[in-house]
C-alpha positions in Angstrom: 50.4 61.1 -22.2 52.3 60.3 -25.4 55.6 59.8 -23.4 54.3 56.7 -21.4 54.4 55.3 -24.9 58.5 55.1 -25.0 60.4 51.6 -24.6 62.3 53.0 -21.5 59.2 52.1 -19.1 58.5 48.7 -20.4 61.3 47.4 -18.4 58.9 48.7 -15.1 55.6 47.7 -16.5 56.8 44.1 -17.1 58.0 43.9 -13.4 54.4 45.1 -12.2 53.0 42.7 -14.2 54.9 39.6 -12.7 53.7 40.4 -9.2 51.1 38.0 -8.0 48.8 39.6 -5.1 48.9 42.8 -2.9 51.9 41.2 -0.8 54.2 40.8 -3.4 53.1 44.7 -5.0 53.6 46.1 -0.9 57.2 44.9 -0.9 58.2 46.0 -4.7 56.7 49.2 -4.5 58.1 49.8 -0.4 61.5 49.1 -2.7 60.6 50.7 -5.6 59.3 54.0 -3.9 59.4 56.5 -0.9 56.5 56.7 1.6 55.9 60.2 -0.1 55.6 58.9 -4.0 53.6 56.5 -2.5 51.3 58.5 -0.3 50.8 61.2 -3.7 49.7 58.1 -6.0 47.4 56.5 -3.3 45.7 60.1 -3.4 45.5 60.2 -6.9 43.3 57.4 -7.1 41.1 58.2 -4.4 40.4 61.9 -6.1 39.6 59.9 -9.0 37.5 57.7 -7.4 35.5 60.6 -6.0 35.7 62.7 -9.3 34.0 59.2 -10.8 31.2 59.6 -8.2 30.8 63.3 -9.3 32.1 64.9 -5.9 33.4 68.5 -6.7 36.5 69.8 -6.2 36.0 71.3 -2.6 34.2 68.2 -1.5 37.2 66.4 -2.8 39.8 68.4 -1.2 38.2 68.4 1.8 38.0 64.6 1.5 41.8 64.0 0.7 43.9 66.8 1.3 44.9 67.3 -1.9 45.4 70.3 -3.5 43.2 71.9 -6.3 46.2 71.1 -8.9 46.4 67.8 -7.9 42.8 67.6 -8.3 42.9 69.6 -12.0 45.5 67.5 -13.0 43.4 63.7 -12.5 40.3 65.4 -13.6 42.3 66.3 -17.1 43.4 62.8 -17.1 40.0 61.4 -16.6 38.4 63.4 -19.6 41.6 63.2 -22.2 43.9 60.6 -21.1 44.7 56.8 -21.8 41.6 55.7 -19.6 43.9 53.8 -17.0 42.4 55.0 -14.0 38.9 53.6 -15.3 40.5 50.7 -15.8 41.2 50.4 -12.3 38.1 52.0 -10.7 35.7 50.1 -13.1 37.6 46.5 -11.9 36.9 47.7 -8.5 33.3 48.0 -9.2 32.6 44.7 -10.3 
């Protein structure tokens, strides 16, 4: 994911940063981004989640609606990308 990497999204990163507890995060991001964008990221995580806990892909389409794309798409993220959604499912194990 080589282009997450460019200065242009620091500006974005920095904001997320500042945000202090779920309250603060609901109202940026209800600013920030449409029920939809929202609703596809939320997803994401959760097929990840379940990819985690070994589910396969018809168990996790059947589980969250998503397509079998969507579902390639965080599985190749999972094996070869910059390890961010273990950073957040691993913090929600603990």
């Amino acid at each position: 994911m080589q282009n997450f990497h460019i200065g242009m999204f620091d500006e974005l990163f920095e904001a997320v940063l500042k945000l202090k507890d779920k309250n603060e995060c609901r109202k940026f991001f209800e600013d920030v981004c449409t029920i939809k964008e929202l609703q596809d990221i939320t997803q994401r995580l959760e097929v990840a989640k379940l990819l985690v806990a070994k589910y396969n892909y018809q168990e996790v389409c059947k589980k969250t609606g998503a397509s079998t794309a969507t579902i390639s798409r965080v599985n190749k993220c999972l094996n070869y990308g910059s390890g961010g959604y273990a950073l957040v499912i691993n913090k929600d194990e603990k």
